[in-house]
Legacy VTK file of the C-alpha trace (Angstrom):
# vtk DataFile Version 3.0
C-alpha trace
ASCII
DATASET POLYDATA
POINTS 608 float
-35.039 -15.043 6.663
-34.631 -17.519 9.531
-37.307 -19.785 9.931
-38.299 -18.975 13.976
-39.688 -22.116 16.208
-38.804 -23.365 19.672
-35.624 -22.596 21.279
-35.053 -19.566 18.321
-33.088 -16.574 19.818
-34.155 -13.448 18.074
-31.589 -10.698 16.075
-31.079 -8.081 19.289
-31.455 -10.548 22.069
-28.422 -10.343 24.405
-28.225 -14.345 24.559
-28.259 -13.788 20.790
-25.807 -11.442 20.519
-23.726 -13.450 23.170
-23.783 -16.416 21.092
-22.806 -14.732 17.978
-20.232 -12.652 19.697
-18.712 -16.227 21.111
-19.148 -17.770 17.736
-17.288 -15.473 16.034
-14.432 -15.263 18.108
-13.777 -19.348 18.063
-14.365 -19.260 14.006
-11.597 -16.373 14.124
-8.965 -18.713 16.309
-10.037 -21.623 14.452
-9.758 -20.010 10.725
-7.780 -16.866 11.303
-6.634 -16.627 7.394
-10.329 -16.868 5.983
-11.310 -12.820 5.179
-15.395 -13.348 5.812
-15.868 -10.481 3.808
-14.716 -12.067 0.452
-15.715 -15.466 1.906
-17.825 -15.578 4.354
-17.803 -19.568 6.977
-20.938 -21.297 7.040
-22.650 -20.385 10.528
-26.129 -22.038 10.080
-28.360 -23.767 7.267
-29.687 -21.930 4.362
-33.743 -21.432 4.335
-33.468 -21.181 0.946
-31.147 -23.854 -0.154
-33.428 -26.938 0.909
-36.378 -29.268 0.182
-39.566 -28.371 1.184
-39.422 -31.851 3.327
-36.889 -29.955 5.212
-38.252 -27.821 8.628
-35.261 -25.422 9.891
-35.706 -23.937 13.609
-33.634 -22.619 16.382
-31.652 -20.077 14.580
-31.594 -22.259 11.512
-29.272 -25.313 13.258
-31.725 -27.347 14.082
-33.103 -29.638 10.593
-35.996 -32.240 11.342
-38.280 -33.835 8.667
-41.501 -32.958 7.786
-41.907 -35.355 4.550
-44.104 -39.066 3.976
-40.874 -40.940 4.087
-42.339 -43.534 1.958
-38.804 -43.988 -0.284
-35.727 -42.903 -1.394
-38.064 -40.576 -3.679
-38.959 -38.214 -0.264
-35.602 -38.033 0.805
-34.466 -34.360 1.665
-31.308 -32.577 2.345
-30.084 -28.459 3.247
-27.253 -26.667 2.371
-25.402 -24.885 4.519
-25.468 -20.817 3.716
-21.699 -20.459 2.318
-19.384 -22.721 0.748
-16.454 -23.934 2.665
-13.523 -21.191 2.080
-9.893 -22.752 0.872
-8.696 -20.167 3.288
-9.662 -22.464 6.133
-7.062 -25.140 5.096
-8.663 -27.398 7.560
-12.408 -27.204 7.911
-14.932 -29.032 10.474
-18.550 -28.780 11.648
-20.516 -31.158 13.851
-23.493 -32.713 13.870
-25.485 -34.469 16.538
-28.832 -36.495 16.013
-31.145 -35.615 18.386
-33.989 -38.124 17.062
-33.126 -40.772 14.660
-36.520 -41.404 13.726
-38.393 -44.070 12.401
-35.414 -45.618 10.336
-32.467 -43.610 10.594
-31.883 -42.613 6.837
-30.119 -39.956 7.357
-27.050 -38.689 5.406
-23.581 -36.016 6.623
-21.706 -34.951 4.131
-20.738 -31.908 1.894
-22.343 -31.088 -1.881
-21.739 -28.472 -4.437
-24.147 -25.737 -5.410
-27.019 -27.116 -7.844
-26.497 -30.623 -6.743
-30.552 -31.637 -6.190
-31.769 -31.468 -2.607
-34.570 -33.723 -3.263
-31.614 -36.593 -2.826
-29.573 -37.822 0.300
-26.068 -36.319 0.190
-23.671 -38.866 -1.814
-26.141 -40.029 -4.464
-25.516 -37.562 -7.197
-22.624 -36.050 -8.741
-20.326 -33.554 -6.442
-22.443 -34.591 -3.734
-20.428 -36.753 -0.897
-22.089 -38.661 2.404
-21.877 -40.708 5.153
-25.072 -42.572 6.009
-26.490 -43.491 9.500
-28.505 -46.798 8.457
-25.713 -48.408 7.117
-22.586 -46.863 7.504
-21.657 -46.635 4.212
-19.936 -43.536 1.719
-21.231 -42.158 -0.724
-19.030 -40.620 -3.359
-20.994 -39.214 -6.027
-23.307 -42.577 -6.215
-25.776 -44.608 -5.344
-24.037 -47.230 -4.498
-22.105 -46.884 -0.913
-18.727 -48.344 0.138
-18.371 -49.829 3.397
-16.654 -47.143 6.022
-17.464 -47.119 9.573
-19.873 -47.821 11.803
-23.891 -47.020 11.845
-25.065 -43.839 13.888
-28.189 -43.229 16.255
-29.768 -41.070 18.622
-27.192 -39.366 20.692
-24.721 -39.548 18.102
-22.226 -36.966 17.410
-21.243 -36.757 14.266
-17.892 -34.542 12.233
-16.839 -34.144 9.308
-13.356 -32.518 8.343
-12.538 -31.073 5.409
-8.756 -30.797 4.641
-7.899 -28.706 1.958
-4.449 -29.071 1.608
-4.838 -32.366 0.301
-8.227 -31.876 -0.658
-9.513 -35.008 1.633
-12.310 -35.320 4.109
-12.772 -37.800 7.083
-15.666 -38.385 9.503
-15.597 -38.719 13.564
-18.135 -40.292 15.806
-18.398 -38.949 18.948
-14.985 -37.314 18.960
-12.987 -40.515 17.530
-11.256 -40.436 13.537
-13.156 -43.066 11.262
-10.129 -42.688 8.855
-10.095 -40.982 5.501
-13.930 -41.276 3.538
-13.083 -39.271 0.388
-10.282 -37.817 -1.843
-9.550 -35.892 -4.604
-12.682 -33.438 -3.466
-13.582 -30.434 -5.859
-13.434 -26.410 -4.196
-16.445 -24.628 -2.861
-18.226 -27.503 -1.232
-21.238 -27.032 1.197
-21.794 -28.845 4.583
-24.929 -30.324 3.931
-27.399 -32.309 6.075
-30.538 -35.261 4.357
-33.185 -36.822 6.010
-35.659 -39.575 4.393
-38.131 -40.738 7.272
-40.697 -38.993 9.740
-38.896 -37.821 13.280
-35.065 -37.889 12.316
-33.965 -34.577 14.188
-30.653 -32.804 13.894
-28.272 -30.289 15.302
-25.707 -28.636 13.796
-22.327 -27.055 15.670
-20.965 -24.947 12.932
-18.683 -23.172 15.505
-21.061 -22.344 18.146
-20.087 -24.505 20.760
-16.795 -26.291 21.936
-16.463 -29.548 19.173
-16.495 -33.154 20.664
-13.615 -33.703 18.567
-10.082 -31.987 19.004
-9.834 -30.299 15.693
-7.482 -28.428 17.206
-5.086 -30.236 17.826
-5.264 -32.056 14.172
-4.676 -28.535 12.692
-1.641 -28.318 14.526
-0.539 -31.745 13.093
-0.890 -30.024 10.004
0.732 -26.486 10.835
3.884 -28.244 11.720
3.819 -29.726 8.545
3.544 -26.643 6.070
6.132 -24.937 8.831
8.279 -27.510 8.194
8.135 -27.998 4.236
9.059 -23.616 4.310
11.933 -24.597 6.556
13.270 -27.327 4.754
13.156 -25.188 1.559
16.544 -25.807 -0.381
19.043 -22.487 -0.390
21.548 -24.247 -1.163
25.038 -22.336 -2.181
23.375 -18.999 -2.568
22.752 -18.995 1.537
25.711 -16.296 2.024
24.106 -14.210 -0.491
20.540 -14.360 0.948
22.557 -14.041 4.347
24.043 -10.358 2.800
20.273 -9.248 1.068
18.430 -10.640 4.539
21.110 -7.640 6.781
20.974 -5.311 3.909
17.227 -5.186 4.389
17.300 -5.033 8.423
19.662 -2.279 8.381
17.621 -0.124 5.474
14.437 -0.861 7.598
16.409 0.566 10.533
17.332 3.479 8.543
14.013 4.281 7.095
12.610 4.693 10.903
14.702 6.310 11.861
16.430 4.025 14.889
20.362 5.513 13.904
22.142 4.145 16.674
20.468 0.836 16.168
21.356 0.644 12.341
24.557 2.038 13.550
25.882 -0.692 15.996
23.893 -3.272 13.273
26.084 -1.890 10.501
29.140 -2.631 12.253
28.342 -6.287 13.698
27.157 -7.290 10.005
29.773 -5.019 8.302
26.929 -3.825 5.810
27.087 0.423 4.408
24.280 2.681 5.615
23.362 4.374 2.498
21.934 7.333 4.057
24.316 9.820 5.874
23.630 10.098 9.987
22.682 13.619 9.748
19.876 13.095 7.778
18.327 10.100 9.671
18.552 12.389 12.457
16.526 15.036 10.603
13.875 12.742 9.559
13.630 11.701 13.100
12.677 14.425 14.688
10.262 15.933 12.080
8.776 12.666 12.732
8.597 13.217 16.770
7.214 16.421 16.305
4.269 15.183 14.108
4.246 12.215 16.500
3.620 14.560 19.249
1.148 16.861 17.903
3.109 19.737 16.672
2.324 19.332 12.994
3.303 23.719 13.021
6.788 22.584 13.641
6.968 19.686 11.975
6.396 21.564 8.433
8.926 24.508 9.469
11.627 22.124 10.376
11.209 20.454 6.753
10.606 23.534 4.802
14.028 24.518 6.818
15.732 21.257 5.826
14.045 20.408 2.550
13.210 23.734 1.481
11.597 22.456 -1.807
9.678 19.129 -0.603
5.957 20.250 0.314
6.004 22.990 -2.557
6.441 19.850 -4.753
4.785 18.168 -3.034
0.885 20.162 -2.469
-1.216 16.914 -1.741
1.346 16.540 1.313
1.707 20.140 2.334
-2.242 20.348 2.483
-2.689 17.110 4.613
-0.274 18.548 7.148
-1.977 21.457 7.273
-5.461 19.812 7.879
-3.902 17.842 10.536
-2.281 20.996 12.182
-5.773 22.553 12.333
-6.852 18.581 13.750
-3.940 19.875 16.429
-4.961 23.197 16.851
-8.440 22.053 18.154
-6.483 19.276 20.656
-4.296 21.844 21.857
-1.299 20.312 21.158
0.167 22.290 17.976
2.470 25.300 18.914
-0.107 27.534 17.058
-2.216 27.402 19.581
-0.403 26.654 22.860
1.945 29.625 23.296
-1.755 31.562 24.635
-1.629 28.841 26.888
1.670 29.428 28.389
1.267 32.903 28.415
-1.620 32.188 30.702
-4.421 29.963 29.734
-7.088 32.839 30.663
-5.328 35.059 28.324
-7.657 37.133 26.556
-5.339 38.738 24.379
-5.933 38.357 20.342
-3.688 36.403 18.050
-0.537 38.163 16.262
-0.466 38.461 12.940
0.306 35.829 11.095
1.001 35.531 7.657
-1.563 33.509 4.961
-0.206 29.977 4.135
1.168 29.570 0.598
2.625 27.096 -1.564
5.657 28.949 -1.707
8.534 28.167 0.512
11.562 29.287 -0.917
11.206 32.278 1.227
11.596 32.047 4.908
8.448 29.798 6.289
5.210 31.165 6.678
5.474 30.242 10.412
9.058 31.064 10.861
9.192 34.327 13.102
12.494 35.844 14.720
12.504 38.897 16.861
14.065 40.495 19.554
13.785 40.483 23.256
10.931 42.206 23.544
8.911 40.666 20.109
7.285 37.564 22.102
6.267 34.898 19.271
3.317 32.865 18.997
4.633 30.575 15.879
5.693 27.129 16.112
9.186 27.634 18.276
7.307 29.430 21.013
8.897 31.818 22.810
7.125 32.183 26.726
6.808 35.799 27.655
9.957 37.601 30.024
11.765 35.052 28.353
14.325 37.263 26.087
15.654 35.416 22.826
18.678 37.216 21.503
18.543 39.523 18.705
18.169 38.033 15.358
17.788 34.150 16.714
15.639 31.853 14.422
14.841 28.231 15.637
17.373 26.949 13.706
20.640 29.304 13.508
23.804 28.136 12.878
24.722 28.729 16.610
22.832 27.565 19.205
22.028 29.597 22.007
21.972 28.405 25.601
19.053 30.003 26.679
16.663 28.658 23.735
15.279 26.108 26.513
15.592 25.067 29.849
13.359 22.210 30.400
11.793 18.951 29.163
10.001 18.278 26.459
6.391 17.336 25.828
5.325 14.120 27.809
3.838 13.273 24.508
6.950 12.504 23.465
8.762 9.882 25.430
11.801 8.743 23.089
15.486 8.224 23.983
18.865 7.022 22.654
20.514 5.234 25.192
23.007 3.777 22.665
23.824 6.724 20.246
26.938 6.563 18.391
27.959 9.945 20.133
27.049 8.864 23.440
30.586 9.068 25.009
30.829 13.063 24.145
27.362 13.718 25.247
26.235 14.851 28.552
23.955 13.518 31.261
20.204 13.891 30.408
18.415 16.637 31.968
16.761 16.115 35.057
13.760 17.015 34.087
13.545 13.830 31.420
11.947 10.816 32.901
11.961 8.961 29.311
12.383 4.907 29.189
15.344 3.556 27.269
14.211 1.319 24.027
15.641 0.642 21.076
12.388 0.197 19.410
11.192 3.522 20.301
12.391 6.983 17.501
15.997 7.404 19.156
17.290 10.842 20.108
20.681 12.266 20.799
22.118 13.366 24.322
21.296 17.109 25.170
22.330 19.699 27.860
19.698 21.673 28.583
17.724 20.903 25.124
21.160 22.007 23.251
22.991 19.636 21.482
26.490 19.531 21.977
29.986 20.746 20.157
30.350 16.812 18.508
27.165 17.229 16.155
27.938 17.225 12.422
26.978 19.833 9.887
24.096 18.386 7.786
23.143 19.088 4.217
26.026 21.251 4.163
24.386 24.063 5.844
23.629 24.457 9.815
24.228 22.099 12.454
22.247 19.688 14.435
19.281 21.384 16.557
16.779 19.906 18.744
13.693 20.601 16.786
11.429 19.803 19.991
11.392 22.983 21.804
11.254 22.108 25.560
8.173 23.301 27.283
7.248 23.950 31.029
3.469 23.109 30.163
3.252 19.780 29.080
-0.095 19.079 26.812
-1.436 16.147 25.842
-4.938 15.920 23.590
-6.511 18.756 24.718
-5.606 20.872 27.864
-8.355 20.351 31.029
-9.684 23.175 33.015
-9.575 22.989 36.846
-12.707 20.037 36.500
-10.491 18.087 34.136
-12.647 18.598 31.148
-10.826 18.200 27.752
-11.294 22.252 26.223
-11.253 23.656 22.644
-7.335 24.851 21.978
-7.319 24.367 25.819
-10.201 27.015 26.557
-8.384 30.086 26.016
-9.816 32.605 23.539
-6.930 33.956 21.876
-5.859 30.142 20.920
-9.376 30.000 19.823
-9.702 32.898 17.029
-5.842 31.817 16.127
-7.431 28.585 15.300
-10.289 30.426 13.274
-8.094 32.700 11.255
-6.079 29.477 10.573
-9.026 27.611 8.954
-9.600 30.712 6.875
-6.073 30.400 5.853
-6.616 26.211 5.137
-9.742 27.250 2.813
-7.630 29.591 0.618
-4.869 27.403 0.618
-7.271 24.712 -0.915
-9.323 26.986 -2.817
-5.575 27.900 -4.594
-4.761 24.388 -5.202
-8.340 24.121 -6.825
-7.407 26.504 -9.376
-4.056 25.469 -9.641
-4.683 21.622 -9.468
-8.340 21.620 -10.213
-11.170 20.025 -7.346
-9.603 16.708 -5.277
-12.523 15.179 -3.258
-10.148 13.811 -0.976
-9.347 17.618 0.175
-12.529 18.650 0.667
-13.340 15.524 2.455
-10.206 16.288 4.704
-11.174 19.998 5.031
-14.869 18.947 6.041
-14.027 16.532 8.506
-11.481 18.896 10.398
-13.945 22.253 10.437
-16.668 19.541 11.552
-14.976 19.294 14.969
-15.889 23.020 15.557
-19.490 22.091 15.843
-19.618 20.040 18.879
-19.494 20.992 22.052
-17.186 18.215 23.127
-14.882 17.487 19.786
-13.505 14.326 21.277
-17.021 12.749 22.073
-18.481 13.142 18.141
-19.017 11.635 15.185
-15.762 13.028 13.909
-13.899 12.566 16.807
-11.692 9.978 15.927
-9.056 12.327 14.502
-8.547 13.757 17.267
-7.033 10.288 18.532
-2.865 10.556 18.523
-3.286 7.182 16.251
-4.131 9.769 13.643
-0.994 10.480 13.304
0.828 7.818 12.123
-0.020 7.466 8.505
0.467 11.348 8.347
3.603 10.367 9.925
5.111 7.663 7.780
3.857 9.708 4.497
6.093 12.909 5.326
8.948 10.535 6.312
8.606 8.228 2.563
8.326 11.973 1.011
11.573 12.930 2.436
13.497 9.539 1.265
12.022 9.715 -1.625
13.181 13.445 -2.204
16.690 12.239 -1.414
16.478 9.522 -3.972
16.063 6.696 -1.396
13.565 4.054 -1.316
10.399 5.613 0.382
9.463 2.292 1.630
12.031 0.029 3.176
12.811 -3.294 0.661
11.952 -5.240 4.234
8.532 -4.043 4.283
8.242 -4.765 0.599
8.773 -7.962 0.950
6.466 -8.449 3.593
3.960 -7.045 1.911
4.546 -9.087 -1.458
4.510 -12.777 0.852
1.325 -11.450 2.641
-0.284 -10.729 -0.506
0.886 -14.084 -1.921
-0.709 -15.837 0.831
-4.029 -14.542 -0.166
-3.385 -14.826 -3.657
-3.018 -18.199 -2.850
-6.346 -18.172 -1.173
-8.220 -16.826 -4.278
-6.971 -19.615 -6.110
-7.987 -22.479 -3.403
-4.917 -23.437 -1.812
-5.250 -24.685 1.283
-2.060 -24.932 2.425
-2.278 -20.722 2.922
-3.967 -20.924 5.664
-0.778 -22.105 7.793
1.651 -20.142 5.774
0.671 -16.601 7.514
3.657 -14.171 7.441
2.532 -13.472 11.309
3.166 -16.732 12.145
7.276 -16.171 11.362
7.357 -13.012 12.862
6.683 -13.679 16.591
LINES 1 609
608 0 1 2 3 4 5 6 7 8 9 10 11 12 13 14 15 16 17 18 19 20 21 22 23 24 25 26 27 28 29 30 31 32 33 34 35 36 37 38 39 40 41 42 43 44 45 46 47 48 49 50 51 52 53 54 55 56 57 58 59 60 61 62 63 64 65 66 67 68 69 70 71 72 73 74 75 76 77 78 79 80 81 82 83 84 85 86 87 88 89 90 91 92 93 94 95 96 97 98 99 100 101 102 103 104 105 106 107 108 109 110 111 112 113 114 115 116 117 118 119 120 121 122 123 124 125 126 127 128 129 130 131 132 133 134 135 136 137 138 139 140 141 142 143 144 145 146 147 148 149 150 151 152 153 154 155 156 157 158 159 160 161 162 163 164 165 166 167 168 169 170 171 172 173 174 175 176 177 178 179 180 181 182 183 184 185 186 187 188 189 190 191 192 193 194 195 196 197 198 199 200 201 202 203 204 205 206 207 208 209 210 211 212 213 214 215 216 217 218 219 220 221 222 223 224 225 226 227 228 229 230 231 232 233 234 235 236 237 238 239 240 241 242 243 244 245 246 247 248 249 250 251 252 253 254 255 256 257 258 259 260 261 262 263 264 265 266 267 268 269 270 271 272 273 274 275 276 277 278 279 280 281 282 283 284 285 286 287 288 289 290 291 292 293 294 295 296 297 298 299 300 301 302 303 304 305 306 307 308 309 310 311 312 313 314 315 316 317 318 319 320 321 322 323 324 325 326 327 328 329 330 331 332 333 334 335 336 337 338 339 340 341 342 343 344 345 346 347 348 349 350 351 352 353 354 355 356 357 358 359 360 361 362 363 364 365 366 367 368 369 370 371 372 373 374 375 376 377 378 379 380 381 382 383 384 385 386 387 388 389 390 391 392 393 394 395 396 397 398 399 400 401 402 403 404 405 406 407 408 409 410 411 412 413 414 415 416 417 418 419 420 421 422 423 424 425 426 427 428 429 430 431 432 433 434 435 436 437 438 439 440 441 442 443 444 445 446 447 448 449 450 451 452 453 454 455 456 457 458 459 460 461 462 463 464 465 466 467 468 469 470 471 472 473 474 475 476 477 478 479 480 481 482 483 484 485 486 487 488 489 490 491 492 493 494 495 496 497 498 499 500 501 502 503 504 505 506 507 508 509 510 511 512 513 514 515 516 517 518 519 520 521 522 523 524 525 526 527 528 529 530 531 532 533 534 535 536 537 538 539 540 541 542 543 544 545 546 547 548 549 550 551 552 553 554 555 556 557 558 559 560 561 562 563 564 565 566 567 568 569 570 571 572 573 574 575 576 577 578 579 580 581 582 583 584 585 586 587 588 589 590 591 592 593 594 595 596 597 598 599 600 601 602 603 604 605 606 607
């Protein structure tokens, strides 16, 4: 516990909080490879590590002396609370004396854990100062070596840490003394001794702007380890990296989904897409519709193009499901918002809809087709005294013309300005006000949501359909009332007990997969987190609330999408994103194992 005396800010204090909140944001641009919660910086001296000579106050920075200062015997030193982390690669902390005292024996340095505090730092084994009286270093002795010049009242003094060469160097008042000591062992402490009455101290561990430009030294140093990785010999094999470096671009391209991009890629490096166009098209816009909310949809259109995926695959099938109910309650899955555009003060009751089930060989569970006068309330939503010819399912071998006739969900803002079948498409419709990016999920060229005569026939069976059914009422997370107050499956009461007789549905489902599969934690965890949002009043304001944010999503996203490759014996993550992963967790491998030099060898740092 911090020992409290003049000038002490106390935990909760908005100065307090200030400070800490600025302190923690320079030690993160100063050391933005150190993980604090495997290693956490020194921010202030230790109460516990230290002499009983030693007196700590303001918020344990400043040290004075409280001994008889008669000899060396009363000398006194603290520790700071952590050891320096190798993360750092460059470390530095200030300290300025505020009183010298009556003689000035006072020692800055660094020391390892167990080294005795009743000693100046430098005297003893692992132990390492630089001594105000004299100016001498200590290195693990008590005998000094000259090294710069003697320090007083007012003084400001650093000490810098490299751990890349495993060196440290001292400044006075924002000048380099030169190099002090080499060869240095891991896991050393910044650590402060006194010997005489009235030698005060302050520490700057972070907490304000250092006299010295550290800065700009770790830059010095940056440039170096940037420059040793560039000048890394290749050699002959540089055409071959050249051919595995564009083979992993374009399969990253693939994997998201970007066709057009891995298209014109493909071409201008003269590499093979291994996947066939049709099917990166299908993956795409499953993974718009669960992208947009319509998690309904998004299982139809896979158990339509992967008809045996998610009954392999129950761990997967029951996640989407839990997220559709997530949707349900936002207002945003198809489920629900057909009551809506029916009329959102519908009061009418739900259709019948059949139980979910792990079986999908037959048609989907949510997979209706009717006639002109059989409005359905399934994902594919027809609108009422909208007439569907006879037989039609969302995705027939034929499209039909009047299946839509306007733009789809804002929530969905994706185009393909540069699709391989651009030239035979037409305009887009007028209704689309969509940005043109080749890092956004590309889409093909549509008339009236209907994909043209060029489209290929995929898996062998039907043809190329715009899975996003074009909708008049736009919804985003939730649908307001007139007050624009975010509703429960956009206030309407039919959407509502749909949504109800749905989560029955979701409980059986996992109550079969318990018997089948026997109890998973994570689906009950899942299953309670989702009903939760049915006891607030305000789902989106609540302790649970946060999956009701369209971040949510994503993960759900990218694990249907690796599901699908992998189903199609492709990689279901792309080699590129491997290979990240492998040099990021080399770089804190390297960390674990003290090497400095990881601390300027971030994989961000080549990807910008």
């Amino acid at each position: 516990m911090a020992e409290l005396g003049a000038g002490s800010l106390l935990l909760g204090d908005p100065a307090f909080n200030y400070q800490e909140h600025e302190l923690t944001e320079r030690l993160k641009r100063l050391y933005p490879a150190v993980n604090e919660e495997e290693t956490p910086l020194p921010r202030s001296w230790s109460p516990k590590d230290k002499y009983s000579y030693i007196g700590l106050s303001q918020n344990n920075l400043r040290v004075h002396y409280k001994g008889h200062g008669k000899n060396h015997k009363d000398a006194a030193s603290v520790r700071a609370t952590h050891p320096i982390p190798a993360a750092c690669g460059i470390y530095y902390f200030e300290v300025k004396i505020v009183s010298k005292g009556r003689d000035g024996y006072m020692g800055i340095g660094l020391s390892a854990q167990g080294v005795n505090m009743n000693r100046l730092p430098g005297w003893d084994k692992h132990s390492y100062g630089y001594h105000g009286d004299d100016g001498h270093s200590f290195c693990s002795s008590g005998t000094g070596q000259p090294y710069g010049p003697t320090f007083t009242t007012g003084d400001v003094i650093g000490c810098c840490v490299n751990l890349i060469n495993n060196t440290c160097f001292y400044t006075k008042n924002g000048i380099s003394l030169g190099v002090a000591f080499t060869d240095l062992p891991p896991n050393l402490y910044p650590t402060v001794g006194l010997q005489t009455p009235g030698e005060i101290v302050d520490a700057n561990f972070g907490q304000q702007p250092f006299v010295f430009d550290i800065e700009d030294y770790m830059s010095e140093w940056r440039a170096k380890i940037h420059g040793m990785i560039a000048r890394f010999p290749i050699g002959e094999r540089l055409g071959e990296w050249q051919a595995v470096l564009q083979n992993m671009v374009s399969s990253y391209l693939v994997h998201h989904g970007y066709c057009a991009t891995a298209t014109a890629f493909a071409r201008a490096t003269e590499t093979l897409i291994q996947e066939d166009q049709s099917s990166i098209k299908n993956r795409q816009r499953i993974q718009k519709l669960v992208l947009a909310g319509r998690v309904g949809e998004a299982i139809e259109a896979t158990q339509q193009l992967y008809p045996t995926l998610l009954e392999h695959n129950p761990n997967l099938l029951f996640m989407l499901k839990c997220r559709q109910f997530v949707e349900m309650v936002n207002g945003t899955d198809s489920e629900v918002r057909c009551f809506s555009l029916r009329s959102p003060k519908s009061q009418d009751s739900y259709p019948g809809s059949p139980s979910l089930s792990l079986r999908h060989g037959a048609p989907s569970t949510h997979l209706h087709a009717g006639g002109a006068d059989s409005p359905t309330c399934s994902n594919g939503v027809t609108p009422p005294n909208k007439p569907k010819s006879h037989g039609a399912t969302k995705y027939p071998g034929v499209s039909s013309a009047s299946s839509s006739t306007s733009s789809s969900p804002s929530s969905v803002n994706y185009s393909e300005s540069n699709s391989s079948d651009s030239t035979k498409s037409q305009p887009h419709s007028t209704n689309s006000n969509q940005e043109t990016s080749e890092m956004e999920i590309e889409a093909e060229h549509y008339t009236n949501g209907v994909a043209d005569g060029s489209t290929r026939i995929m898996n062998g069976t039907y043809k190329h359909q715009e899975i996003l059914q074009p909708d008049d009422n736009s919804l985003g997370n939730g649908v307001t009332d007139e007050g624009g107050s975010r509703q429960l499956c956009g206030g309407n009461q039919a959407a509502t007990e749909r949504m109800i007789q749905f989560g029955r549905e979701l409980q059986a489902l996992n109550e079969q997969l318990c018997r089948q599969y026997g109890k998973n934690a994570m689906h009950k965890k899942m299953l309670q987190d989702a009903f939760s949002l049915l006891a607030y009043s305000d789902p989106w304001n609540c302790p649970v609330g946060q999956q009701l944010d369209p971040m949510q999503r994503e993960a759900l996203c990218s694990a249907l999408n690796s599901a699908i490759l992998e189903s199609q014996n492709l990689p279901k993550q792309p080699p590129l994103m491997l290979a990240l992963g492998q040099a990021t967790e080399c770089v804190q491998l390297m960390a674990r194992v003290r090497s400095g030099s990881c601390s300027f060898a971030r994989v961000d740092n080549f990807l910008h």
